[in-house]
C-alpha positions in Angstrom: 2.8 -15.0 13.2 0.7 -17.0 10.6 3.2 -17.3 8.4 3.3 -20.3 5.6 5.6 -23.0 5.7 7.1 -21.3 2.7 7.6 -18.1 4.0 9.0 -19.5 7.0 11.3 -20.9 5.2 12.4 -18.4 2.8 12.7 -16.2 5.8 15.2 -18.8 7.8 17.1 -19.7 4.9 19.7 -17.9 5.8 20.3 -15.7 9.0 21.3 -12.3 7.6 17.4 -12.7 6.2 16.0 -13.9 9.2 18.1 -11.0 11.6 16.9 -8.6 8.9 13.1 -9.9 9.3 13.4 -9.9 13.1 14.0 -6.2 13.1 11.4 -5.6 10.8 8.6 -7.5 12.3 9.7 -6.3 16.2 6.5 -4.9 17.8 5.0 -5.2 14.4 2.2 -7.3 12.2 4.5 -10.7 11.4 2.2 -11.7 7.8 2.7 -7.7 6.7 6.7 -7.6 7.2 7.6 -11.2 5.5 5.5 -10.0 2.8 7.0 -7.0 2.6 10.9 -8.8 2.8 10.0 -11.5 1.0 8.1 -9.8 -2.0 9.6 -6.9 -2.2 12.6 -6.4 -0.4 14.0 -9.7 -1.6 12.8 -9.5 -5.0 14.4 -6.2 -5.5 17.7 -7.6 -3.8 17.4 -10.5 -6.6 16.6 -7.9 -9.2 19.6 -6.0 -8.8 21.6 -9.3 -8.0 22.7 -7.9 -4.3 22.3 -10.0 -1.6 20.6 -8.5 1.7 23.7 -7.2 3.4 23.7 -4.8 0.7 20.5 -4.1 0.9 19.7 -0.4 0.2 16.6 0.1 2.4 17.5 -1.0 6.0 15.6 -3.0 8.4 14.4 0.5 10.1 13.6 2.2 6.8 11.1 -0.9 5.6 9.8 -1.0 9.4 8.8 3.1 9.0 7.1 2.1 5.9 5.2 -0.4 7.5 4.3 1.8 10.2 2.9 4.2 8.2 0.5 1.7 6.1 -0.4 0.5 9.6 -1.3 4.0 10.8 -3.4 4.5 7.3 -0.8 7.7 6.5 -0.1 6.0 3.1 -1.7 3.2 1.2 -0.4 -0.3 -0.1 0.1 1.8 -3.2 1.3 4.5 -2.0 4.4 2.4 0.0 5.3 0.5 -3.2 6.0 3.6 -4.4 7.7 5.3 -1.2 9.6 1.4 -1.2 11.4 2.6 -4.4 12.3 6.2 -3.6 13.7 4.5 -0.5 15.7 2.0 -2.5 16.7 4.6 -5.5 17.3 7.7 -3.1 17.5 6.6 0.7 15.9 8.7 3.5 13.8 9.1 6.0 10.2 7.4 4.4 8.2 9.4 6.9 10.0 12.7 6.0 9.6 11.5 2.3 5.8 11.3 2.8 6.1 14.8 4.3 8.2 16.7 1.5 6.8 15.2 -1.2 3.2 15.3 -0.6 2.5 11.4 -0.6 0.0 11.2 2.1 -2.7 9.4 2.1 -6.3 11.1 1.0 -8.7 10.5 4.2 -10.6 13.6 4.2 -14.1 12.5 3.2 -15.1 15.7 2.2 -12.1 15.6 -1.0 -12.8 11.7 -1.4 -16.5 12.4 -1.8 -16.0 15.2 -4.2 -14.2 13.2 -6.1 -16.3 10.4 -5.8 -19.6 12.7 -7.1 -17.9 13.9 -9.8 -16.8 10.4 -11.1 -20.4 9.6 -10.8 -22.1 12.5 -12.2 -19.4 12.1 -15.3 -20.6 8.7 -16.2 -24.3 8.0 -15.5 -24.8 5.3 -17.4 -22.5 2.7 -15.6 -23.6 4.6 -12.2 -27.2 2.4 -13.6 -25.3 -0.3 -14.8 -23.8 -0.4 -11.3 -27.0 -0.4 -8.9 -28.1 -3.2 -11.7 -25.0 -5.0 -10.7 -22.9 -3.9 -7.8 -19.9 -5.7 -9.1 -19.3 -2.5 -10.7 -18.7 -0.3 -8.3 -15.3 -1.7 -8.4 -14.7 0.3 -11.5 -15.8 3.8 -9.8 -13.7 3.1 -7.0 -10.5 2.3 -9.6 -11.6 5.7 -11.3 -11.4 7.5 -8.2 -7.9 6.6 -7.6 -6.9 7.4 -10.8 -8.5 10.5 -10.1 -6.7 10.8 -7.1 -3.5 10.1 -7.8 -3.8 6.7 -5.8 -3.7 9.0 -2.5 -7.6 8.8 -1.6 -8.2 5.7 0.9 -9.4 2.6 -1.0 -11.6 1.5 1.5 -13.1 5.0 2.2 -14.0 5.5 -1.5 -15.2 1.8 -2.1 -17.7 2.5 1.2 -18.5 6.2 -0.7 -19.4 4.6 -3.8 -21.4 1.7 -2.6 -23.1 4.2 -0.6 -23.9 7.1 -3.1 -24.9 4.9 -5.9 -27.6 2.7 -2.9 -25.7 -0.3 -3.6 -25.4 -2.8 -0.2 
């Protein structure tokens, strides 16, 4: 799975955690679901002071949302968020993504609008950029902003570095 020896641990500390991690990681990437239990699920659990039989998001619920990173539908982002409408509110997280319009942007014709107009706004760290391609970082962070944190990281990072020539 290419786990650590830490997170190995963590996650066979105690066998309601590891049953719960077994269901989430069935059929799915191992590293992305003891992240997700161990980071989030587990931190939230020690947050609220419950312990994981009590957890709030069930093993199926946290799979779903894993899914639907892995099918690019929403962004790492985007399933923090989902994570806690999940945890606050139950329910289905792919019907979730549905209603409330949480979908990942992968059109490239809205990410590249977005991406010219960030651009066009601000030509003077467009040079600064092609001077230093570092910077294209901060284009890319003011496209998410832009777009709500819905447009596809890596398609706007590849957008930018493209538009402004940078390799």
């Amino acid at each position: 799975l290419g786990l650590s020896a830490y997170d190995a641990s963590v996650l066979v500390s105690e066998k309601p955690i590891a049953d719960y991690f077994e269901k989430v990681a069935a059929g799915r990437d191992g590293k992305l679901a003891a992240n997700w239990v161990i980071n989030d699920l587990l931190g939230q659990l020690n947050k609220a002071g419950k312990d994981i039989e009590n957890a709030p998001v069930s093993p199926e619920q946290l799979g779903a949302v894993l899914d639907l990173i892995k099918e690019g539908t929403i962004s790492g982002k985007i399933a923090k968020d989902l994570f806690e409408i999940v945890w606050n509110e139950g329910g289905d997280p792919r019907q979730l993504v549905e209603s409330r319009g949480m979908k990942q942007v992968t059109d490239t014709g809205a990410i590249e609008k977005a991406v010219d107009e960030v651009i066009a706004a601000n030509p003077d760290k467009a040079e600064q950029a092609r001077a230093k391609p570092t910077m294209a970082g901060w284009f890319v962070g003011q496209v998410m902003k832009a777009t709500g944190g819905k447009a596809n990281p890596q398609a706007v990072n590849d957008l930018v570095k493209a538009k402004l020539g940078i390799e």
